[in-house]
N, C-alpha and C positions, 0 to 999 in steps of 0.2 A: 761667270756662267752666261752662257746663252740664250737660256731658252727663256725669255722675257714673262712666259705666262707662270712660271713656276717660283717666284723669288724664295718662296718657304723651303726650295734646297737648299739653300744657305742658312739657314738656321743648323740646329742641333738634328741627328738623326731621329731623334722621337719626335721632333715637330715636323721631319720631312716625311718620317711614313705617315703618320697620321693626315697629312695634308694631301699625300698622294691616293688614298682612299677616291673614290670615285672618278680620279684621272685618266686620261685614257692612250693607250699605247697603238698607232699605226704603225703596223709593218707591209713592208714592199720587198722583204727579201725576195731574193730570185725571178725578180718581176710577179709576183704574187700577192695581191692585196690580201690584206684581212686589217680590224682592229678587236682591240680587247679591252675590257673597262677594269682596272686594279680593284680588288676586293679583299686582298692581305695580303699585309707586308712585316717586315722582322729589321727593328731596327741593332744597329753593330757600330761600334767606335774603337779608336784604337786604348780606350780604355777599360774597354770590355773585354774578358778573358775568353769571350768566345767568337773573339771576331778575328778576322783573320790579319788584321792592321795588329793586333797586339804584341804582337813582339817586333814591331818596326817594317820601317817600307824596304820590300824584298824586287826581282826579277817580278814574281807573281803576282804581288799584288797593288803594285806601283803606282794603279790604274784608284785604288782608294785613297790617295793620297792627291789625288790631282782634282780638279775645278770642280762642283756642283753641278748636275745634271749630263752625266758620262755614266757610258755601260760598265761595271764591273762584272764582267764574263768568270767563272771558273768550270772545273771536273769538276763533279762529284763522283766518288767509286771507281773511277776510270775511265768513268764513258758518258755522264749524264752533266747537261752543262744547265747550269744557274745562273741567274743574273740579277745583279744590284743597279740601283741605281747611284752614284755618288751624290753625297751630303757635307754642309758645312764649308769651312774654309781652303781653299788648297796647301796642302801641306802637314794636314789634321788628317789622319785615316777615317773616315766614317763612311758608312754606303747603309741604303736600305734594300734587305733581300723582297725582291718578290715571290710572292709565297703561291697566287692563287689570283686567276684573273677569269672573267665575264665576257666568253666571246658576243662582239656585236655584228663584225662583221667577216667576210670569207670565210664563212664556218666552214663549208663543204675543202677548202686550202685546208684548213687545221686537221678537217678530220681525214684527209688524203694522208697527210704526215702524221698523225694520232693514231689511225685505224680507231677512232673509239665516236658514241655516238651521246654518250649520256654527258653527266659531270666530271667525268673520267678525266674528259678532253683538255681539260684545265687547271682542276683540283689542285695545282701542285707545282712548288718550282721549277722542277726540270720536264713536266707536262707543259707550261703553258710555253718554256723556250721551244719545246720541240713543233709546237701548235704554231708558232709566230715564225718560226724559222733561224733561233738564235743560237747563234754559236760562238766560237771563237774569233772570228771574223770580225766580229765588234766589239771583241776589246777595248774600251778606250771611248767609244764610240760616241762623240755629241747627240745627244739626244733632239737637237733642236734641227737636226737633218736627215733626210733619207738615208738611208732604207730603214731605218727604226725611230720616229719619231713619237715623244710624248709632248700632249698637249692637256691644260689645265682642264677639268670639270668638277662641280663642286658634287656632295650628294645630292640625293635625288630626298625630296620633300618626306618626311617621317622616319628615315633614315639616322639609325646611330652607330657610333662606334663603342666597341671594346675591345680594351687590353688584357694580353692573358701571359702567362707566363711563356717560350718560344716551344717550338716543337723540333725535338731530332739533337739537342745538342746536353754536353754534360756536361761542362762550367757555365755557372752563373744560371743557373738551371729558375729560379726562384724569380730571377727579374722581369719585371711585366710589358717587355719590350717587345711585344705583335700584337699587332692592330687588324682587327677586322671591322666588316661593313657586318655587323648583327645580322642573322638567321640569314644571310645570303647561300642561295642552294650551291653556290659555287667553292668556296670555303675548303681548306685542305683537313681531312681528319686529323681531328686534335682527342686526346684521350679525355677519361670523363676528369681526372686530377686537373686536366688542363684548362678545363670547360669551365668547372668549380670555383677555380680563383680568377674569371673572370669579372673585372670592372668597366663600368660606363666612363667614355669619356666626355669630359661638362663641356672644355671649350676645344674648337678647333679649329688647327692655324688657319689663316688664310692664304690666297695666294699673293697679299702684296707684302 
């Protein structure tokens, strides 16, 4: 992996969401600044039955299967693209979905490409790619270079996490594998079942 400030990608994918929690993503696509600060993530392995690694490394998803700290791009529905970041060792399928990001900065960029003005604008994984400018094009993509760079930042002082069981999927529905930044206004609607079997988390990784 490259990106020196993140080593907690190489860990397990629940130590990498949980780590990338207050981290923060620059983009330059299209010559267009903005950044955005991670606020929920969804961790996936190729041992999990709802990850897309699970039945082995394909054309499509090849991209989970390679180094720590690379974009894993997809569809969703046919037209909305998501993005992971890759987790753990090369060779091991693992990625964490971003779910819900805190724009900081080029808000008026996001909301050119968003049309939206509220929490709208980032709520969500295929909101916050369309706000940053991701698509297929970064596939693959080193995170530790332009035009999508992530760089480490811890939380912010009174700041907790919790994990809740994931949103949107139906195997393994039960596992407490997404991480939020607690009452962040940015946060993707999770149902009240979701909300309910929420847990605090005590420690969290670091970046060395």
């Amino acid at each position: 992996m490259s990106n020196n400030d993140c080593v907690f990608l190489q860990r397990s994918a629940d130590e990498a969401a949980q780590g990338l929690l207050g981290c923060v993503l620059f983009s330059e696509v299209d010559g267009c600044k903005a950044s955005a600060r991670i606020v929920e993530t969804e961790a996936y392995d190729q041992n999990d039955p709802a990850s897309h690694a699970f039945h082995g490394i394909s054309q499509r998803n090849r991209a989970l299967f390679g180094p720590a700290g690379c974009a894993y791009v997809y569809i969703s529905h046919g037209m909305y693209h998501c993005c992971n970041i890759t987790a753990g060792a090369a060779g091991f399928g693992a990625g964490v979905l971003l779910r819900a990001v805190e724009p900081l900065e080029g808000i008026d960029v996001m909301r050119s490409r968003r049309d939206r003005h509220t929490v709208e604008l980032t709520n969500g994984p295929a909101k916050l790619c369309q706000a940053l400018g991701v698509d297929m094009r970064l596939y693959g993509h080193d995170l530790a270079q332009p035009p999508l760079m992530l760089r480490y930042a811890p939380l912010h002082a009174g700041e907790r996490i919790l994990r809740t069981p994931r949103i949107g999927i139906s195997k393994a529905k039960e596992r407490l594998r997404r991480f939020v930044i607690a009452d962040n206004p940015y946060l993707s609607k999770a149902s009240l079942d979701i909300r309910r079997h929420a847990q605090t988390v005590s420690t969290v990784p670091s970046e060395e």
